[in-house]
N, C-alpha and C positions, 0 to 999 in steps of 0.2 A: 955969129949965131949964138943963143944962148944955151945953155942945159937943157931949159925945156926945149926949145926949139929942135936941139940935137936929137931928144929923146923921141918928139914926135917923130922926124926923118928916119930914126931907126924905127920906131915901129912901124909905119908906112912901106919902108922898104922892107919888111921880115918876109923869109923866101914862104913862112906856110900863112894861110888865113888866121885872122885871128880879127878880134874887135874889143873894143873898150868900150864898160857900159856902166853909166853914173849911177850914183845912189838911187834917182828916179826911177831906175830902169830904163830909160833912153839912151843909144851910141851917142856916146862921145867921140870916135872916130872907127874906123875900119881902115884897115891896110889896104893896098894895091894886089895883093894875092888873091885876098875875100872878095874887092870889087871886079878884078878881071874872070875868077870865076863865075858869077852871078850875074858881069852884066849889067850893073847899077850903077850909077856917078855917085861919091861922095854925099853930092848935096844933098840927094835926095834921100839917103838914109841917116846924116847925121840930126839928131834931135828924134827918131822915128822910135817904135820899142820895136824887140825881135821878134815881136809874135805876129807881125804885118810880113814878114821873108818869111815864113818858115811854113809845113803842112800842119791842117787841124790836128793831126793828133800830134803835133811835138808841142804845138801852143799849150795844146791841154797838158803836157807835161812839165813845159815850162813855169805854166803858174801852183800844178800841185805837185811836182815829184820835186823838180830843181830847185825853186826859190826858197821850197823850206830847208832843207838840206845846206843852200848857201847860209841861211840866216843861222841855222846851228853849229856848221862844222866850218865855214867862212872856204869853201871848196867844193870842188866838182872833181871829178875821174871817170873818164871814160864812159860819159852816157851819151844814148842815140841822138841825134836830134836830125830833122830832113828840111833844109831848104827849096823853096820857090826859086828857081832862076828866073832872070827878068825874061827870058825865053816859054818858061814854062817846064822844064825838064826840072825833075825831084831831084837835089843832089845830099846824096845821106850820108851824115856826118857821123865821126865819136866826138866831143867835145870833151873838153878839160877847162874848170877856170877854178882861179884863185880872186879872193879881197883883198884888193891892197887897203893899207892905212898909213894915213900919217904920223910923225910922232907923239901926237898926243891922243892917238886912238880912231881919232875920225876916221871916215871912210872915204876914200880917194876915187877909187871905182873898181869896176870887178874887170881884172883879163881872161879873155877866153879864147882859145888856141880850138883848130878845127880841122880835122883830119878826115878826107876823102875815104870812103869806102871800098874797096876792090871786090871783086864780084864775093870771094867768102867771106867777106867783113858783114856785107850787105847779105846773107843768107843767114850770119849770127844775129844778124839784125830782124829779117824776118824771124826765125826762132824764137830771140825774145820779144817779141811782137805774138806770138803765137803762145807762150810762156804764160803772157799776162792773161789772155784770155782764156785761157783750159775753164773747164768747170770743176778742174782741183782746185783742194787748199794746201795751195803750195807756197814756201816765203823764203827769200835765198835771205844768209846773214854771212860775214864779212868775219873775221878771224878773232874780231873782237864782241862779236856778237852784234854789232850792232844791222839792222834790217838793210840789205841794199837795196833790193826788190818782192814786191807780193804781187799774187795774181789778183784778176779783181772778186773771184771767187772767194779769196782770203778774206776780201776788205766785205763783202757783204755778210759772209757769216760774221763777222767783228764787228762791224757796226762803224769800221773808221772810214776816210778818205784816204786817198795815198800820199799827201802832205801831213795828214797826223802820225803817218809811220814810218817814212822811209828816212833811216838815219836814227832811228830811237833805238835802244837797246831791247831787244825780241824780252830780255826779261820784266818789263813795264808792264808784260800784255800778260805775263804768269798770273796764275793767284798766289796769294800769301803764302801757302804752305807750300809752294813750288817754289817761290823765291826765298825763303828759307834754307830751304832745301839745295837749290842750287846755286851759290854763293857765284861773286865773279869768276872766283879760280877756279870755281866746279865748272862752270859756264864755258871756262877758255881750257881747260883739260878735257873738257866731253867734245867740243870744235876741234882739238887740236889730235884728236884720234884718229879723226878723218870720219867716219860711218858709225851708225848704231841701226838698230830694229826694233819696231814695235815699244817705243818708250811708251810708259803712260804719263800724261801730260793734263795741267787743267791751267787753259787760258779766258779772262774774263773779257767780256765785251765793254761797249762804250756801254750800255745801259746795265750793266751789272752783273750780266747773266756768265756763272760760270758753265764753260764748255768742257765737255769730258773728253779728250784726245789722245787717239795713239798716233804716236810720231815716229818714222823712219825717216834717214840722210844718211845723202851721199857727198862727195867733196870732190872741190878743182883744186891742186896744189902746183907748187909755182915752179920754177925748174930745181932750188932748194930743198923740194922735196914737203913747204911747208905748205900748212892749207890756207887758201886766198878767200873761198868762200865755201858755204855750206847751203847745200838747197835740200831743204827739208822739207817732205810731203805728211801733210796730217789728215788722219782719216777722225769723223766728228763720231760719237758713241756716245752722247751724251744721253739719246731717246733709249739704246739697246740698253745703258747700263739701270736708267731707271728703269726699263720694265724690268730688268733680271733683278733690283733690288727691290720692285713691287711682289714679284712671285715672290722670290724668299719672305717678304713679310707676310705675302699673304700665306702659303703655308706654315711659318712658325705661327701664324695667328691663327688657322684653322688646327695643327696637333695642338693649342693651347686651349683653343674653344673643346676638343673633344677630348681634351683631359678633363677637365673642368667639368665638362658634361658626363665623363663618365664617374667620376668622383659626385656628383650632383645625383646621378644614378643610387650609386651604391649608399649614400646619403639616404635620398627617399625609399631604397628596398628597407635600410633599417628602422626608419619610421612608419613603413606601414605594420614589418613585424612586429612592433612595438602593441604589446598590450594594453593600453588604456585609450582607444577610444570608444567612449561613451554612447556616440550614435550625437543622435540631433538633442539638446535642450528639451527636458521633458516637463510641466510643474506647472499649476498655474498661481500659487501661493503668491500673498503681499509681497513677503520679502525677496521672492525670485523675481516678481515684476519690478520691482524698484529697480535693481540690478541689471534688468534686460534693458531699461527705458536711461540709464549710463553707458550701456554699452553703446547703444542705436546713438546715443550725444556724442560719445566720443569717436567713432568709429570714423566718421568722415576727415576729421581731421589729421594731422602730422602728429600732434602732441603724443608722448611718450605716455605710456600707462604703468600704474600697478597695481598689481593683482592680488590682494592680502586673502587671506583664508588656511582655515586648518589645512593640515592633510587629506588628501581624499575628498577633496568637495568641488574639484573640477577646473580650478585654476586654469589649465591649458585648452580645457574645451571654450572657456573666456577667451581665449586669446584668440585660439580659432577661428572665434565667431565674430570677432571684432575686427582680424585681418579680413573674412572675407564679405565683410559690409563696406568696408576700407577700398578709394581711389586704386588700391596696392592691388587688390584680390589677385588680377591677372599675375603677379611676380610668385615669387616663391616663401612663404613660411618656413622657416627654419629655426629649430628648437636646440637649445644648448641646456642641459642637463649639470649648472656648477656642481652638483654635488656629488656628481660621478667623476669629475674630470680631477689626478692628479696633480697637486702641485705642480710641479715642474714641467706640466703640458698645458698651464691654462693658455699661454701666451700664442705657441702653438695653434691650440683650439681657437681659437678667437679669431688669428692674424695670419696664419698657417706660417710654412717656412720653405727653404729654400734647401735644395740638395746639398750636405754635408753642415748644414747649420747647428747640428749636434747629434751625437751617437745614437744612430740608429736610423736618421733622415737619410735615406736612401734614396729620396728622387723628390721634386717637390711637391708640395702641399699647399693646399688654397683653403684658409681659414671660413668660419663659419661666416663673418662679416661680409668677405668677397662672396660667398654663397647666396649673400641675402640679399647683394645690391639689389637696388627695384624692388626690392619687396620687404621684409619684415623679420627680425629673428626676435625669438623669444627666449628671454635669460628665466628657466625655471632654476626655483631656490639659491636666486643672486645672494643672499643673506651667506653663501657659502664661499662668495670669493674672497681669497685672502689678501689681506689690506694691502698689501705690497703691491698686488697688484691690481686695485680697485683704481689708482691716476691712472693706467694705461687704456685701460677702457673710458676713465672720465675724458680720455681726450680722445677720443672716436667717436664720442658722444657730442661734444661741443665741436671741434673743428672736421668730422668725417674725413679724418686722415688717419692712416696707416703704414706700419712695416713691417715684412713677412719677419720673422726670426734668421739670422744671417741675412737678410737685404739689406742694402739703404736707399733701393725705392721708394718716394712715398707714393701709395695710392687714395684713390677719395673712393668713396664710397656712398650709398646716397639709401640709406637704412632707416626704419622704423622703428622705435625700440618696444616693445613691451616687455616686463620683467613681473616676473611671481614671488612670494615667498611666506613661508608659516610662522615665520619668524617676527618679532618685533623690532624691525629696523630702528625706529624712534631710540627704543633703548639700549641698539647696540652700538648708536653714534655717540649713547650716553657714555656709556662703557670703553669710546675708542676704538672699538669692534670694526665699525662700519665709517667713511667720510660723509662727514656732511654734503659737503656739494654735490658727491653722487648720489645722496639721497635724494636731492632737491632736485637733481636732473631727472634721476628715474620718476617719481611723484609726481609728474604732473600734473595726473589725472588719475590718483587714485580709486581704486571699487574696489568694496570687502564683497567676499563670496560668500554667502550663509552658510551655515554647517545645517546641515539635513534635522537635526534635532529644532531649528527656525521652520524648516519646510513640511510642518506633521501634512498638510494639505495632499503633499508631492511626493511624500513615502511610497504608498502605493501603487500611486501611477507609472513610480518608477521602475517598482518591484516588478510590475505585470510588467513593463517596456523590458527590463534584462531574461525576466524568463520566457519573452515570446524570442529574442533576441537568441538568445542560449540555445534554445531547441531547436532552432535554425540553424545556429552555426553546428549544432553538437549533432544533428541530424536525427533528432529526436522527435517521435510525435508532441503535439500541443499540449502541454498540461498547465492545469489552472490555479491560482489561490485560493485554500478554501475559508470561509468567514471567521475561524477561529487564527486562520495563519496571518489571515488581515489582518485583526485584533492585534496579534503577538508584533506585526512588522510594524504598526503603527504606535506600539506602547515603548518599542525597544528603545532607548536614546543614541545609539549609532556616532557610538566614539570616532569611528574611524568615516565616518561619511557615507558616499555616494561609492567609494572605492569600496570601502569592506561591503555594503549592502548589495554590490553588483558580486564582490568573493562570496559572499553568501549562497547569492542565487545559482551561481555556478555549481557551485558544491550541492547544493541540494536537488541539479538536476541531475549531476553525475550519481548519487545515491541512489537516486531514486530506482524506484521496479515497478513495470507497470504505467499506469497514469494516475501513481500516488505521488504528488509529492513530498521526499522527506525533509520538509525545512525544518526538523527538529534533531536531525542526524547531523546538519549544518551550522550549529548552532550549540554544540556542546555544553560549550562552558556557560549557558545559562541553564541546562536537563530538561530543556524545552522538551512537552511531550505534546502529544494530541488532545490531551483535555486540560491541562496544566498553562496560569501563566507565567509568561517568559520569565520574571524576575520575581522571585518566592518571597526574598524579603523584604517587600515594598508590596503589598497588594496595593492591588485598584481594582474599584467596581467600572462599570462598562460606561457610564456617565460619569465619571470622574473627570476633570481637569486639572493637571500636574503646571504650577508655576515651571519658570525657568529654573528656577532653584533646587524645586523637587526632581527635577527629570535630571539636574547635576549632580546629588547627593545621591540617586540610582545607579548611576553613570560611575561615579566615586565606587560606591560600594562592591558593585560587580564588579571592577579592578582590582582592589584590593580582595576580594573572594578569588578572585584567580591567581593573586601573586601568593596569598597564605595555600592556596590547594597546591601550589608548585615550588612552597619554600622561596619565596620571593626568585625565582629565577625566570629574568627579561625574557632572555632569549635559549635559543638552543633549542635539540631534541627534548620534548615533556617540560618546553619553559611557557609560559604567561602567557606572551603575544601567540604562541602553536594554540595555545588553546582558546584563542583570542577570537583567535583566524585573523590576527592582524599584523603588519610587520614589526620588527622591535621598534623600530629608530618610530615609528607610530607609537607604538605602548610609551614610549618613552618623552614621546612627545608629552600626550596624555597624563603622565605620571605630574609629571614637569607643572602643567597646565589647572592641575588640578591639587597640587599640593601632599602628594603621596609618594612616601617618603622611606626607606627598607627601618621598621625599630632596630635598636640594638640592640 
């Protein structure tokens, strides 16, 4: 006999079942143990594959749990598998096989050794038969981690088959930040504890989806004392924890909308307090129509506006009227005042800040810009923002981005611009003053606003509009202009605008007694009387027409009659502008504008 020869007679005569099976997967032989149990001759099962002897469900296991498992680990250990006797009685096995190879690697064939069940073999057999199908996601791993068994509940939340898993390492199936996290030795120190509770865990499917999972285990250890396997139950919370991190969004999104809303609040109380509105557009003069028939042009579009004009002639009521002929109406108007706002808060104001962003930022703040998304803010007397910080707004201007002060969020914002100013831009980018490019950005669509001395048509109408306005607000009966007050409101040349002629009107219904009006008590510093006209050193007869010139050179005169009655003093208690009835930083405009100058 030869070696081979010898080696078949010994396996043929091996006292327990066992069989030999080719690369193909077809027996290459079976012993006399395996055929006297089953009842089969030789012939008829060598060349056959094992999935013709065996029950549907060990085939099925054969080709997805065993064969991947041999193909990875070139081994088997103690899994079920249930024979067909040529009789018909189930006989249910553990199986064990190894690959053999030859010396140069090839594959010889695979031995497999088969061990009869005794009645509690075959009840751990039902068990894990009953194991696989729970509607848990349950998945036993092996001291190495690696998967020995999952139910099929496992494999449907996962998206795998049980030949994609059984035999891979349970860490394949983590996500990134879990297999970071738990290294191999973290892996074989957590197994090797024996049990834990409630881990939180995140495993990714075949199609990408990570699952949120809390994990418990318990452990079989060996007589050693070590652990052999680990069957870990996972409960899914992927749906609980999104909705619990939808509510938290949506409450910090609801305290942010109603902060936002209450600061929006406290925003619009200080703008209705706000003293200067004018009421509606009153005139019907050329140069007020020119100006209405730019607004109605521009008003539909995006483009940025500016608003040139002395003091007191209505700038903001422009803006008004232009946001609410404007796509925008429905948003919010919001006015920024440069030349009230602090240095060192313009940034602040504009972009707002963030709690503890600097002394005194006690909680956060939502800038005028956030205020205005969807709708329109209006930068009055921009001429006052200091250059330093004129690129921080040129760039909320061209790219609608933003950061609060202490953030480095950027937000967008999606704003209107319109901008005011009494100043001469042109000359203060001459001067360095001001940047070109935010010139160019704010000017798109420049409109000068006439000063009242253009509007002789609109004096009066406007006069009688603030004194029926007044006596209303002031709770006053009606009182009227009489043809000599006409006369004086229509000759006056109104340095200060639409602003000083509506202080006027004010004041001389607060004087008043009766249903006289005293617009000659309101009007001091010309000694306006009842039969007297307003400016003594310039007569005009009642058909007179005063050029632009003349009505400047009146204009001159009575400022300088005020500033010698008060010893050239601007401001203050008995100064210029008090007796003006106009503000300084106005007289001084005026002074400026008009070349009037303190002699030495």
């Amino acid at each position: 006999m030869t070696v081979t020869d010898d080696y078949q007679w010994l396996f043929r005569k091996a006292p327990g079942m066992a069989t030999s099976i080719g690369e193909d997967g077809r027996y290459l032989d079976v012993n006399d143990a395996f055929l006297k149990r089953l009842g089969y001759r030789r012939e008829d099962m060598i060349g056959q594959r094992p999935v013709r002897y065996v029950t549907e469900e060990s085939a099925e296991r054969i080709q997805h749990e065993f064969l991947p498992i041999l193909r990875r680990t070139g081994k088997l250990e103690n899994k079920p598998i249930s024979f067909v006797a040529h009789d018909g009685e189930i006989v249910n096995c553990m199986t064990s096989s190894i690959v053999e190879h030859d010396p140069d690697g090839a594959v010889l064939h695979t031995i497999a050794t088969y061990t009869e069940l005794d009645v509690q073999a075959r009840a751990n057999l039902k068990y894990r038969q009953l194991y696989r199908s729970t509607p848990a996601m349950l998945h036993s791993v092996d001291a190495e981690g690696c998967v020995v068994t999952v139910t099929d509940h496992w494999l449907k939340k996962m998206g795998y088959t049980r030949e994609e898993v059984v035999g891979r390492s349970i860490k394949d199936f983590y996500s990134k930040e879990d297999q970071e996290r738990l290294t191999t030795g973290k892996l074989k120190e957590l197994i090797s504890g024996g049990e834990f509770t409630n881990e939180a865990r995140q495993m990714v499917t075949k199609s990408g989806q990570v699952l949120d999972l809390v994990m418990s285990a318990t452990s079989e250890r060996g007589a050693s004392g070590k652990v052999q396997r680990m069957l870990v139950a996972s409960k899914d919370v992927t749906e609980r924890n999104r909705a619990e991190r939808a509510l938290r969004d949506t409450l910090a999104e609801n305290a942010r909308l109603r902060e936002e809303l209450e600061r929006e609040r406290d925003y619009l109380r200080e703008e209705v307090s706000v003293a200067m509105n004018f009421g509606r557009i009153v005139g019907q003069s050329p140069a007020l129509k020119h100006m209405l028939r730019q607004v109605e042009a521009v008003a539909q579009t995006p483009a940025s506006v500016l608003i040139l004009g002395e003091s007191g002639v209505g700038k903001e009521l422009i803006a008004r009227a232009i946001h609410a002929r404007s796509p925008r109406s429905a948003g919010s108007l919001v006015k920024v005042n440069c030349a009230s706002i602090p240095k060192d808060l313009f940034e602040s104001e504009f972009f707002g800040h963030v709690k503890g962003a600097f002394t005194g930022a006690h909680r956060d703040r939502v800038g005028r810009f956030q205020l205005a998304d969807g709708g329109t803010i209006f930068l009055d007397e921009v001429g006052e923002i200091p250059y330093e910080l004129q690129g921080k707004l040129l760039r909320v201007l061209q790219e609608s981005e933003f950061e609060r002060v202490g953030d480095d969020v950027t937000r967008t914002v999606d704003v209107r611009v319109i901008a005011a100013t009494n100043r001469d831009l042109e000359k203060l980018v001459v001067e360095g003053e001001f940047r070109e490019d935010l010139f160019y950005r704010l000017s798109v669509f420049p409109i000068e606003v006439p000063p009242l001395r253009r509007r002789e048509q609109d004096v009066v109408h406007l006069a009688q509009h603030f004194l029926e306005q007044t006596c209303q607000d002031f709770g006053r009966e009606p009182l009227t202009l009489t043809r000599h007050q006409v006369e004086v409101i229509r000759s006056y040349p109104w340095p200060g605008n639409v602003r000083e002629l509506k202080n006027v009107i004010e004041r001389a219904v607060i004087l008043s007694q009766g249903n006289v009006l005293r617009l000659d008590l309101s009007l001091p510093e010309a000694n306006v009387t009842a039969n007297a006209p307003l400016v003594a050193s310039a007569p005009v007869d009642a058909d007179t027409v005063l050029t632009e010139e003349e009505i400047r050179q009146l204009q001159k005169d009575n400022l300088i009659k005020a500033l010698r009655k008060t010893e050239w003093r601007v401001s203050g208690k008995r100064g210029a502008a008090e007796l003006l009835g106009i503000r300084p930083t106005t007289l001084a405009d005026r002074m400026k504008a008009l070349g009037i100058k303190k002699p030495h």
